[in-house]
C-alpha positions in Angstrom: -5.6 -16.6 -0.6 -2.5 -14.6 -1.5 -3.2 -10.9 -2.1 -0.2 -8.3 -3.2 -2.1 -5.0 -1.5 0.6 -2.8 -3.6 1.7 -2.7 -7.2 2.9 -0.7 -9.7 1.8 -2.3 -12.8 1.6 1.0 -14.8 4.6 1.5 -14.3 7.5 1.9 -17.2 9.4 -1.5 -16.4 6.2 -3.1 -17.3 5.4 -1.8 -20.4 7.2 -4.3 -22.4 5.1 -7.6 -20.7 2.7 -6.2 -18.4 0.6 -9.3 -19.4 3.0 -12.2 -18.8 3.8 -10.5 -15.5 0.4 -11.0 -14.3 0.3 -14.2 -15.8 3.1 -15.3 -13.3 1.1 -13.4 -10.7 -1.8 -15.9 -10.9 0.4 -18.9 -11.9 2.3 -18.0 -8.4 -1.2 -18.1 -6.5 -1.8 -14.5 -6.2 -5.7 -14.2 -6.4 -6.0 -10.4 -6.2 -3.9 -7.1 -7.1 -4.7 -3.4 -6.2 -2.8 -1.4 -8.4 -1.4 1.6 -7.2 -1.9 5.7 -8.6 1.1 7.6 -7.9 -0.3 11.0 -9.7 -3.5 11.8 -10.3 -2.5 12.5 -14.2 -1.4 8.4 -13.9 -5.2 7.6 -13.2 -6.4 6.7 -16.3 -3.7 4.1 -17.4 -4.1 2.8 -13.4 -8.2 2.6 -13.4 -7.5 1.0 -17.0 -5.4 -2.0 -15.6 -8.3 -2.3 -13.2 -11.4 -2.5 -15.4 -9.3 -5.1 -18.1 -9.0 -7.6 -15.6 -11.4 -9.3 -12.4 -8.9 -9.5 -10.3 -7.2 -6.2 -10.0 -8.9 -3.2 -8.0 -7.2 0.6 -8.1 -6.7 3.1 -5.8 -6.4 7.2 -6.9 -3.9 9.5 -5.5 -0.4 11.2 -5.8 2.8 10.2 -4.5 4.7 12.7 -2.2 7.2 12.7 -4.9 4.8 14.1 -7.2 2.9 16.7 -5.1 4.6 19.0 -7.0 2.9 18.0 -10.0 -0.7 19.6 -9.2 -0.1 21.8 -5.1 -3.7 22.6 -5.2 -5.1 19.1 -5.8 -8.3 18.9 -4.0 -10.4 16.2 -1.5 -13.4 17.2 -4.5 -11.1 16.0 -7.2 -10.2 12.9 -5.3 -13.4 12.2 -4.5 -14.7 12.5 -8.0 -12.6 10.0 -9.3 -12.9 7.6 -6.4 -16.7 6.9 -7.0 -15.3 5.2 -10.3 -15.9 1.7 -10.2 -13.6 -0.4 -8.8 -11.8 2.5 -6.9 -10.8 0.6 -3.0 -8.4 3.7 -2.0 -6.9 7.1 -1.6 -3.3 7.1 -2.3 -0.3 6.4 -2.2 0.0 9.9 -0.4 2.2 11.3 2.3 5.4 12.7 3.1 9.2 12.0 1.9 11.8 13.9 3.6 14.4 11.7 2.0 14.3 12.3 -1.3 12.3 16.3 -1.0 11.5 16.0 -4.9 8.6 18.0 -3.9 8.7 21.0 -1.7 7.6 19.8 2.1 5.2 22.5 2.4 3.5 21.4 -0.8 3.8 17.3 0.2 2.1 18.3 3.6 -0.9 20.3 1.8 -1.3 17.7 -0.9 -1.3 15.0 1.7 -4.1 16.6 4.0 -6.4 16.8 0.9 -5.9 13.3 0.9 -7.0 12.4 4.5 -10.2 14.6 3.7 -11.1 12.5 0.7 -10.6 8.9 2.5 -12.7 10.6 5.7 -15.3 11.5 2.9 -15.2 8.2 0.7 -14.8 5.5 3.8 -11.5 4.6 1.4 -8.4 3.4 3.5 -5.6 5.8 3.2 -2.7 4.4 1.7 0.4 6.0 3.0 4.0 6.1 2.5 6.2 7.7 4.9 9.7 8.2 4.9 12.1 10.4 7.5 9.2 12.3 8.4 8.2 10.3 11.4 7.2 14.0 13.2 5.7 15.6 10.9 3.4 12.4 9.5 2.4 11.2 13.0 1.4 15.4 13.6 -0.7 15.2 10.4 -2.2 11.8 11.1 -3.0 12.4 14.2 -4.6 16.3 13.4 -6.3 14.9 10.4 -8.0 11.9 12.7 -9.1 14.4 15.3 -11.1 16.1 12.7 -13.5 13.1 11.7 -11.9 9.5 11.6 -10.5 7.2 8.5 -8.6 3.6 8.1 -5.4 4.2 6.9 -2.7 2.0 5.9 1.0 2.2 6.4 2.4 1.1 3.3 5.7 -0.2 3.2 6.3 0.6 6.8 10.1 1.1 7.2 9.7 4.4 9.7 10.6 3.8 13.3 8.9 2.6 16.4 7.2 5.7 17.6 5.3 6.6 14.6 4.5 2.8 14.4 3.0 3.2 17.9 1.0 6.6 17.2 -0.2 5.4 13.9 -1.2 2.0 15.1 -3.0 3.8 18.0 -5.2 5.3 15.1 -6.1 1.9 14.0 -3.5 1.5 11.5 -3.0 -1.3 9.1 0.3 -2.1 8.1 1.8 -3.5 4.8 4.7 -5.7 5.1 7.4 -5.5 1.7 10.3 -7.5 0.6 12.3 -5.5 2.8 11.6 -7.8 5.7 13.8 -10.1 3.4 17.2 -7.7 3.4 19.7 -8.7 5.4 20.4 -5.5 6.7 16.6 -5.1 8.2 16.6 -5.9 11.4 15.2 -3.1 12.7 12.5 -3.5 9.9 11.7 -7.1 11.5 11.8 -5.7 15.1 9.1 -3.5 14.6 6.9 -6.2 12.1 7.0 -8.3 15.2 5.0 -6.2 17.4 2.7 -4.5 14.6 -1.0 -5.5 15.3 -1.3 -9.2 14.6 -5.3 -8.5 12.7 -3.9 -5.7 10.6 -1.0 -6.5 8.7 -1.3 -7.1 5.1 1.2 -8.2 2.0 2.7 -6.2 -0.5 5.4 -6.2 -3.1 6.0 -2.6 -4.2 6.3 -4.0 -7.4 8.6 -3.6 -10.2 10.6 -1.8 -6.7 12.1 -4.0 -3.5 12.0 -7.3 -4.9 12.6 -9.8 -1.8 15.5 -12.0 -1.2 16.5 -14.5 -3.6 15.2 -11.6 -6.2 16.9 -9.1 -4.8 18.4 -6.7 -7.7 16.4 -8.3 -10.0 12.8 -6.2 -11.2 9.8 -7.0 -8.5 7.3 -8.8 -9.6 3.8 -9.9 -7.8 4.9 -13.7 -8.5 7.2 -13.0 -5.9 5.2 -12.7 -2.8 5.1 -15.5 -1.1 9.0 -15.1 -0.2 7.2 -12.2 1.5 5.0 -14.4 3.4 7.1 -17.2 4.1 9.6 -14.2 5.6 6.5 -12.5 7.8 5.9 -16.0 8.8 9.2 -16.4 10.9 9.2 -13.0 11.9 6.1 -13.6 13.7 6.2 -17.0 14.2 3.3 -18.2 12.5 2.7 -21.2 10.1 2.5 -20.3 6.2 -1.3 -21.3 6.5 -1.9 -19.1 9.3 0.1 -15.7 7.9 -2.0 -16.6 4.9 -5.3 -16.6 6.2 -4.3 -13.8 9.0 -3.1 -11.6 6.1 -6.7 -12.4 3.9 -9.0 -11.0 7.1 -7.4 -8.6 7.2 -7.1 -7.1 3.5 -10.7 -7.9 3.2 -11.3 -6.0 6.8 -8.9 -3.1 4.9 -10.2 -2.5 1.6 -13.8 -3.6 2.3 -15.1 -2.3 -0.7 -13.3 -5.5 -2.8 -15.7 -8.6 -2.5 -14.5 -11.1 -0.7 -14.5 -14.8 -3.1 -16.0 -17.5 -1.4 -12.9 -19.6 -1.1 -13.1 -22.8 0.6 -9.9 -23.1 2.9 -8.0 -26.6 3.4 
């Protein structure tokens, strides 16, 4: 079973054929979605995408980029809209030092109400981390002392350390089309010695499409370049990064039912 862990399919490069692009998901052998909330105000039109189709599950949260939007966003509020149905996680959340398009302070607060909702709910965390390696593995690590959650490290593209502190947490990891880029090699290093029962798929969808697509919009069709790439990385057979990658989505996001699939 193929399952993109990540995408966007709210998002405005879909608007135009957000139907034919999961079309080509299933077509491609993608069995299951979880669509992602990058602002609370986005929930609706992302529980939406959810509900209209069997195979798509949602999480609720706001993007570091969008802390801005609502500083005193609450674990309650979180919460609340988490017991929706088909609601698998909090997030994406965290910190982005790169880009600062919210104030740090505020990105840090909003980010800790987060960690209090998926310690509430028993949802995974869905995190997204960039230049902040400190300050994240400081908040993770606080925020797990204080009562325990899963988390997963979306998109993991932040260095060896916070890999290590993170993973020593329990940490699931999401590998992208970045492992694709040529210029990834320190990307691939650290894929190779990530926890072989916790690392998952993803495509970041429309964002980081994988090589041969690279430059072209992201699509979930295009995952399995993303498996066949984690597959050399860690020297595993397609079958075996497949089936690897399934236990442990469905050992992630337990809330999704696991299909009674039949492997070959």
């Amino acid at each position: 079973m193929l399952i993109d862990s990540h995408v966007n399919l709210h998002a405005p490069q879909f608007a135009d054929d957000q139907a034919e692009v999961i079309a080509r998901a299933r077509a491609a052998g993608i069995e299951l979605m979880v669509t992602i909330c990058d602002k609370v105000s986005s929930f609706e039109a992302v529980h939406a995408i959810a509900m209209a189709h069997d195979d798509i599950f949602a999480t609720v949260g706001t993007h570091p980029h969008e802390a801005k939007e609502n500083p005193s966003l609450s674990a309650d509020t979180l919460c609340d809209l988490a017991a929706r149905p088909k609601v698998v996680g909090i997030g994406e959340c965290g910190l982005d030092f790169h880009y600062d398009l919210s104030p740090r302070d505020v990105q840090a607060q909003v980010f800790r109400a987060h960690a209090e909702a998926a310690r509430r709910t028993g949802l995974p965390l869905v995190v997204h981390t960039r230049e902040a390696d400190d300050v994240m593995g400081q908040i993770l690590e606080e925020e797990y002392a204080r009562g325990p959650f899963r988390l997963l490290m979306h998109c993991y593209t932040s260095g060896a350390d916070l890999a290590r502190r993170a993973a020593a947490l329990g940490a699931w990891f999401s590998v992208s089309g970045i492992a694709t880029f040529k210029a990834a090699g320190d990307v691939r290093a650290i894929i190779a010695d990530m926890p072989a029962e916790r690392i998952i798929l993803e495509t970041d969808c429309p964002y980081l499409a994988p090589v041969p697509m690279r430059g072209r919009r992201n699509e979930p069709a295009f995952l399995p370049h993303i498996l066949a790439a984690l597959a050399q990385i860690r020297g595993w057979s397609l079958a075996e990064t497949e089936a690897r990658t399934e236990d442990a989505f469905f050992a992630l996001f337990d809330r999704i039912p696991r299909p009674a699939v039949a492997r070959s």
